[in-house]
N, C-alpha and C positions, 0 to 999 in steps of 0.2 A: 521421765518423758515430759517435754514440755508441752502444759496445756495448750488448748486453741485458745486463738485470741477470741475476746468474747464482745458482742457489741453494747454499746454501752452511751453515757449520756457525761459531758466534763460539764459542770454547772460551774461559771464564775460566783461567788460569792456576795463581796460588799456590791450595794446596788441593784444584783440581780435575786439571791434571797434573802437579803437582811436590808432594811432601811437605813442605808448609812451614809449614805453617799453626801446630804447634806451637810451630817454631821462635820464626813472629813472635810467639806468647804468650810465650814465654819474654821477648825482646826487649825488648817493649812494657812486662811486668810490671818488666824489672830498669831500661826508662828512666825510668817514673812514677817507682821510687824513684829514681834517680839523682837527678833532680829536687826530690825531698822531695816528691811525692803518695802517701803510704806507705798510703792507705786504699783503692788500685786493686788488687781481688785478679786473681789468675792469672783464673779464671772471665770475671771482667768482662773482661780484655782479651779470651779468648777468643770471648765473643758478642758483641766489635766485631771481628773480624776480616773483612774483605773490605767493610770502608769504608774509603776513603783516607786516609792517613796525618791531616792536620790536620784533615778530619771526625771522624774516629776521636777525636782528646784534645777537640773540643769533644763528640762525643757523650759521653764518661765524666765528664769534668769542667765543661762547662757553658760557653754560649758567649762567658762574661768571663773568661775563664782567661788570665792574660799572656804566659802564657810558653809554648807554642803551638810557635814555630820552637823551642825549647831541649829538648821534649820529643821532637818530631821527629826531630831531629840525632842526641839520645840515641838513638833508638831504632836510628839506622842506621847507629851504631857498635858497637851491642852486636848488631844484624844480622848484621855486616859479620865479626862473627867466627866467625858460627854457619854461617856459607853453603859453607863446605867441606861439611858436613854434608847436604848438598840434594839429594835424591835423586830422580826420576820416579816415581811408579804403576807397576806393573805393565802389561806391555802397551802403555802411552801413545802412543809410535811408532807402532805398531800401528795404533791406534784412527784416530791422526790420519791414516795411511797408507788405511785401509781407507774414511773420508770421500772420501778424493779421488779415490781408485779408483769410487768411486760415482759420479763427475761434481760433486762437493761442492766449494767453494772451500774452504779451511779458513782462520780468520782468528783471531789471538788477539788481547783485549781484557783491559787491565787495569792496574788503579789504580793501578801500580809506575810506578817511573820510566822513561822511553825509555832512559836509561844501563842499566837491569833486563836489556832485551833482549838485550845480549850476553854474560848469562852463562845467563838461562834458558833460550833457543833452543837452544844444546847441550845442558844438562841435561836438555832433552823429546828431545831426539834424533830430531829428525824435520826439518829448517831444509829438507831438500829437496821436502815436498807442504806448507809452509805458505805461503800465499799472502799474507801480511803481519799487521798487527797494528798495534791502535790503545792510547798511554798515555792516563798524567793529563795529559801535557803538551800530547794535541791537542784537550780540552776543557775547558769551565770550572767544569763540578759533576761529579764522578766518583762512582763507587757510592754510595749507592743511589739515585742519579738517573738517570733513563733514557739522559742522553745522551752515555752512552760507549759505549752500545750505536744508538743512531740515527746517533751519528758511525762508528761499524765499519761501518753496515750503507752507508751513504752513500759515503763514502769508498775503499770497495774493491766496490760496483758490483753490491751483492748485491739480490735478489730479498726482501724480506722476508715477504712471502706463501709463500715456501717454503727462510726463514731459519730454524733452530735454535739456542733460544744455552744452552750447559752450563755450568754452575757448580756451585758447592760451600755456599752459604750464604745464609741467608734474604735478603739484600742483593741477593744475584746474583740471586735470583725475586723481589723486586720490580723489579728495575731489566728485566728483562726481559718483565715483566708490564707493566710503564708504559710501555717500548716499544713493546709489543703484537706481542711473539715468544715464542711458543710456549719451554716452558723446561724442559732436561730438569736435574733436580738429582743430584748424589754426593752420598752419604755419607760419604765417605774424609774428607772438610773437619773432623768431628767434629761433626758436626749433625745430629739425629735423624731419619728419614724422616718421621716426623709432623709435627715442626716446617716440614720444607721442604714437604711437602705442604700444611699448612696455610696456609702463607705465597705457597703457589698454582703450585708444583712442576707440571706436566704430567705427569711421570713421574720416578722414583725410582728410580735403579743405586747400587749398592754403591761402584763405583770403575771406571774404563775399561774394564778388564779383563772387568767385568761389563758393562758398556753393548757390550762389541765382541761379547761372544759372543749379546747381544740387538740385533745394529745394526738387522739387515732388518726386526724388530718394531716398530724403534722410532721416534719422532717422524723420525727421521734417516734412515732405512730411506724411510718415507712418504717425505718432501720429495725423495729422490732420486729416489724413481720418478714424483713428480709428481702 
């Protein structure tokens, strides 16, 4: 017999519980040059952040661009030395601990590789109330297409009538808007509260820390009492 679906919380990841986001700026900016794209500023990588990697250099450079896999690679070896560096939000455990206490399933989704999951899941410090997580590797279009979030919500049995999915970036409110789940947005990603509201935000916290000491108000709060 197949269980009920249960209501639950998709938490995006880089940006919204782990400090990264600058990081990958950094990355992105110094693999364009690696590559000789030297007309890609910091900025521009910044407002591609929280597209998937090969969406990402087709969205700055255009989708004839050849070298695609080379910019990639770059980027995830100039990552790969910034990731000592990687640190949680404030509270993060917390927040995802205080979901599940609610009755919440808690589920991370995001654009990183499935290899990502064994070093982010400690860095959130929480691996004990998360009830799993979906990559780019178990769908075929990742941010800002809906269906990394349709595949999260399918996949681990959730109720989407009384699903929440949190992120950090105008990407993660559309991709959640086109799933048609309610979307609460951070600011910690470095994306202005008007931009994400604009882009169709439900509601707007600073960073976990602020969403936890607003949980019962908030979209998350509702879906747990039903």
């Amino acid at each position: 017999m197949t269980p009920a679906p249960r209501p639950g919380v998709i938490f995006d990841v880089d940006g919204t519980l782990l400090d990264t986001n600058y990081l990958h700026v950094l990355a992105w900016w110094q693999a364009f040059r690696d590559t000789g794209h030297t007309e890609i500023s910091m900025a521009d990588c910044h407002r591609a952040i929280g597209i998937a990697s090969a969406e990402l250099v087709s969205h700055l450079l255009g989708d004839d661009v050849p070298d695609v896999d080379d910019i990639v690679e770059a980027h995830s070896k100039r990552y790969e030395a910034l990731r000592d560096q990687v640190v949680a939000f404030p509270r993060t455990a917390e927040l995802l601990g205080a979901c599940r206490e609610r009755g919440l399933a808690v589920v991370l989704a995001t654009s990183g590789q499935e290899s990502d999951l064994e070093w982010m899941q400690p860095a959130i410090g929480a691996q004990d109330v998360v009830d799993g997580a979906t990559t780019s590797a178990d769908v075929g279009s990742a941010k800002p297409a809906p269906e990394l979030l349709e595949t999260t919500a399918a996949d681990h049995g959730l109720d989407t009538a009384r699903t929440v999915a949190v992120g950090d970036t105008i990407w993660d409110v559309r991709s959640a808007r086109d799933a048609g789940l309610p979307c609460i947005a951070l600011t910690c990603g470095g994306i202005s509260r008007g931009e994400l509201q604009e882009a169709g935000a439900d509601e707007v916290y600073d960073d976990p820390a602020d969403l936890l000491v607003h949980l019962d108000d908030s979209l998350i709060g509702r879906a747990a009492r039903g």
